[in-house]
N, C-alpha and C positions, 0 to 999 in steps of 0.2 A: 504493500500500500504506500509506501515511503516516495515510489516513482510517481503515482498517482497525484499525491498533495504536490511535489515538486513541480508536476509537469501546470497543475491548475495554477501553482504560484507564479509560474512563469507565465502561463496566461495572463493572468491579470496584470500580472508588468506590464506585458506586452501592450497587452488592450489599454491600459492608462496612458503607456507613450503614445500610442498612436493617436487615442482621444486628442490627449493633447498637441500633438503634432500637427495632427486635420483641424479642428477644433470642432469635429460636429458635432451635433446635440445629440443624439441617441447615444441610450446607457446599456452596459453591459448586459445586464437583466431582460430588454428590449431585443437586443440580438440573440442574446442565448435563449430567447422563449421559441425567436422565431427560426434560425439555423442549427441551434445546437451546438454552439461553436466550442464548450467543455466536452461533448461528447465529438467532435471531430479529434481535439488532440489528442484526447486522451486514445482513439483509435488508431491514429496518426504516429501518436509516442513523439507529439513533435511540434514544437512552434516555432515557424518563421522569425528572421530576425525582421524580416519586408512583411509584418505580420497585415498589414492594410490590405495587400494583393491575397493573402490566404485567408482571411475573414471576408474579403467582400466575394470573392468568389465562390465561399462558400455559402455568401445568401444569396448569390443569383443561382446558383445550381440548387439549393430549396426550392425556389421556384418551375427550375425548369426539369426536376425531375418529376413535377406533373403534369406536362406536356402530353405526355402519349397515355395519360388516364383519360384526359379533358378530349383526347383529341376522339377517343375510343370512345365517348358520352356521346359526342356527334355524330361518328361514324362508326359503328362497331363492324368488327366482322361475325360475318355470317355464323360462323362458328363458337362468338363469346355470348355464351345466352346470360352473362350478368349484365355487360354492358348492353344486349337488345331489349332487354326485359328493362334498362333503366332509362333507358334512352327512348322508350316510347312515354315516359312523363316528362317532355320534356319539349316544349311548343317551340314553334318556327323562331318565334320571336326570342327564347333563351336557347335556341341555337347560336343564333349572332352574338347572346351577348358570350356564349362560350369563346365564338372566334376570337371576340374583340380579347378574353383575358388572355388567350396566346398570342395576341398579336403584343398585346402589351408585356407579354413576360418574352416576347421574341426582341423585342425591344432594348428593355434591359438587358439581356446577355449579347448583344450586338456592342450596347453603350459598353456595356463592360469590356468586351472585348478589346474597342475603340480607344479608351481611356489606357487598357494598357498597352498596347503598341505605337500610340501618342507619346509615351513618357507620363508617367505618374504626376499629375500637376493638382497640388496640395487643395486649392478650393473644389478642382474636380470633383477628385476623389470624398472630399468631405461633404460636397454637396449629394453625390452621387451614395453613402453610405444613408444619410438618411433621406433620400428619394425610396430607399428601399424600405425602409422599416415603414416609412407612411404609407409605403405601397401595400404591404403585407396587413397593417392593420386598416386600412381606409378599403381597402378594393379586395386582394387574394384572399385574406383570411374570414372575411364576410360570405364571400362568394363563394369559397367552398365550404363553409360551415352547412349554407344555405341549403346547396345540395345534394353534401352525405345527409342530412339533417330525412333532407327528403327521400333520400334512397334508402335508407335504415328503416325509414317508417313503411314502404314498399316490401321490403322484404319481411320487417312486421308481420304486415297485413297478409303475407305471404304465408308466413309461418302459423296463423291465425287461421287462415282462411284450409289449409288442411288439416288441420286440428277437427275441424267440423264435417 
């Protein structure tokens, strides 16, 4: 356990210079709800000393590893009967707005991309650390509460409905 605490303590260094470095306004607590950023090290065994490029990419890759759930809500294949069973409650009209949330988290891993083969440039990046966290609570984290919310109650009713 002794690597464990070491490795969090270094996090938190890490995460405080950089705060201070960028000076953005999102807090530790903010990010680790939304990426997991003590459970990336600690998988990891490893904190950057460029700790900004390996915490922000690890909130743009939160996002975009639900790409191909969201994309499989719209389009399932033939073959996934969760995604066709969940995808028939699901109107024309929250179709688009499925596109729009990939278009928008397509977005974000582009900027991110951009930002780092640009050169790391300090307002960027700290503008860009909490574009993400607003993102996650203003828009991602709404939108999908909304409709696992509503596919859990489907499958519910699912599990209800052969009971009888």
């Amino acid at each position: 356990m002794e690597g464990k605490e070491e490795l969090l303590k270094e996090l938190k260094k890490q995460f405080n210079l950089t705060k201070k470095r960028l000076e953005f306004k999102s807090t530790f607590k903010e990010i680790n709800n939304m990426s997991y950023i003590e459970d990336m090290v600690l998988l990891n065994k490893f904190v950057s000393n460029d700790f900004s490029r390996q915490m922000i990419n690890r909130m743009v890759e939160t996002f975009y590893s639900w790409v191909g759930e969201i994309y499989s809500w719209i389009y399932p294949a033939q073959t996934d009967i969760v995604h066709l069973n969940e995808s028939k409650k699901i109107s024309k009209e929250e179709r688009q707005e499925f596109l729009n949330l990939i278009s928008k988290i397509l977005y974000l891993v582009r900027k991110n991309k951009r930002i780092a083969f640009e050169g790391l440039k300090k307002e960027e990046e700290s503008n860009f650390v909490d574009e993400l966290v607003k993102f996650d609570k203003e828009i991602f984290n709404p939108f999908m509460l909304k409709f696992n919310k509503r596919f859990e109650n489907l499958w519910k009713e699912e599990t209800e409905a052969k009971k009888n």
